[in-house]
N, C-alpha and C positions, 0 to 999 in steps of 0.2 A: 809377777810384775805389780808394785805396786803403782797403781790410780789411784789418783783423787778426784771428783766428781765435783767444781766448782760451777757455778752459770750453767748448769743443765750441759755441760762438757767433761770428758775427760782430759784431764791435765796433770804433769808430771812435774814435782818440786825442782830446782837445779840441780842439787845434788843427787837424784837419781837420774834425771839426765845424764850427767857426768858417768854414771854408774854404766848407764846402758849404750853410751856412745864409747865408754875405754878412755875416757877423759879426768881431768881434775876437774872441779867444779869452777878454778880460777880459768882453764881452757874453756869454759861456755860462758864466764862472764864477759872474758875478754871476745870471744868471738863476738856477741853479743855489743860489745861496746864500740868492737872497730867495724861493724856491720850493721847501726842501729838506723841507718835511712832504711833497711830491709827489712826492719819490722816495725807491727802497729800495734799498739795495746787494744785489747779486745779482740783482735785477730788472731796474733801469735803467742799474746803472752797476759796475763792478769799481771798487775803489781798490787801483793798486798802489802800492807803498812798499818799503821796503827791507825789511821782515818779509816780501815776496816772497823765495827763495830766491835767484833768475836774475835780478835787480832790474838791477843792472849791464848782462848781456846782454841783456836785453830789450830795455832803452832804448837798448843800441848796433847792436840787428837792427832795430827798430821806428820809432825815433825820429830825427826829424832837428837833425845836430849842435847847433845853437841852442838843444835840449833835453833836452842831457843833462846838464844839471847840476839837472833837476828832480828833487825830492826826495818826489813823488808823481805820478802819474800816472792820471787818471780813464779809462775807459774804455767809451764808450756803447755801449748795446744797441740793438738797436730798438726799444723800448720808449722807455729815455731816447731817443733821437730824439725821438720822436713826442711825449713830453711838452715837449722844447724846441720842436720847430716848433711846437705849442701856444703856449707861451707867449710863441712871438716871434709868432705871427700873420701873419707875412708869408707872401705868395706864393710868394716863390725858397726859403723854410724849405719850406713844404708841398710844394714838385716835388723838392726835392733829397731829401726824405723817401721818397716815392714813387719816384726813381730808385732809394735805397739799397735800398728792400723788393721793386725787382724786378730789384735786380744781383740782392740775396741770393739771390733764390729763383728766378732764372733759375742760379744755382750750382745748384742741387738736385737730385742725381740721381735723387730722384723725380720731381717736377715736369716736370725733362728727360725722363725716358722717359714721365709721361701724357703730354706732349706732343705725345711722337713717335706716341704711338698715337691720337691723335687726331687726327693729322695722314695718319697713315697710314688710317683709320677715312675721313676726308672724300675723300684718292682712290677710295677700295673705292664707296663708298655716296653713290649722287647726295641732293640734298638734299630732293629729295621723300618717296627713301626711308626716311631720315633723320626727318624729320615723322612718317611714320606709323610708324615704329618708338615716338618717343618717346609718340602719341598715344597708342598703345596699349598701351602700358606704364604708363602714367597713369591707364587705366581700371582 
């Protein structure tokens, strides 16, 4: 899966959207445009352009040849996801959503390390003991 990491976010160009929803790229424009009270720039979506500084470089590290003559570039969050597999409603939008929010956050070096200690917690502690820790922590 390619990311891209703009604003201290991961964020997916449209035309990989497209890719990972089973869509054309002109099917998440237009959703996009007949749904645009539903999104917020900064929220769901970056718009880059050439009043980006690195507009050039971006689109020649980021982008594939085919689209570098584009003269904006959207750039979805998670959030935009999630509001597009919304309004496509389809199944392979909803798993391909679901894989992006657990590449993301299998990236997360927090996430990674509660993991590892949770992981490391289930060797130490059979699961019985496990039970009555959480029981009695509950009372």
């Amino acid at each position: 899966m390619e990311i891209i990491q703009f604003n201290g976010e991961a964020v997916v160009e449209t035309r990989k959207l497209a890719r990972m929803y089973g869509q054309t790229p002109d099917a998440i424009t237009n959703a996009y445009f007949q749904n645009e009270d539903k999104f917020k720039e900064g929220e769901h979506f970056y718009l880059i352009d050439n009043r980006f500084l690195d507009f050039a470089e971006f689109k020649r590290q980021f982008l594939e040849d085919e689209c570098l003559n584009q003269e904006e570039i959207y750039l979805w969050t998670d959030q935009g996801l999630y509001e597009h597999a919304s309004i496509m409603k389809g199944q392979d939008a909803w798993h391909s959503y679901c894989q992006f929010i657990y590449f993301v956050f299998n990236k997360s070096e927090e996430v990674r390390k509660a993991i590892q200690v949770l992981q490391k917690a289930e060797a130490i502690i059979t699961k019985e003991q496990f039970i009555y820790f959480l029981a009695k922590e509950m009372l």
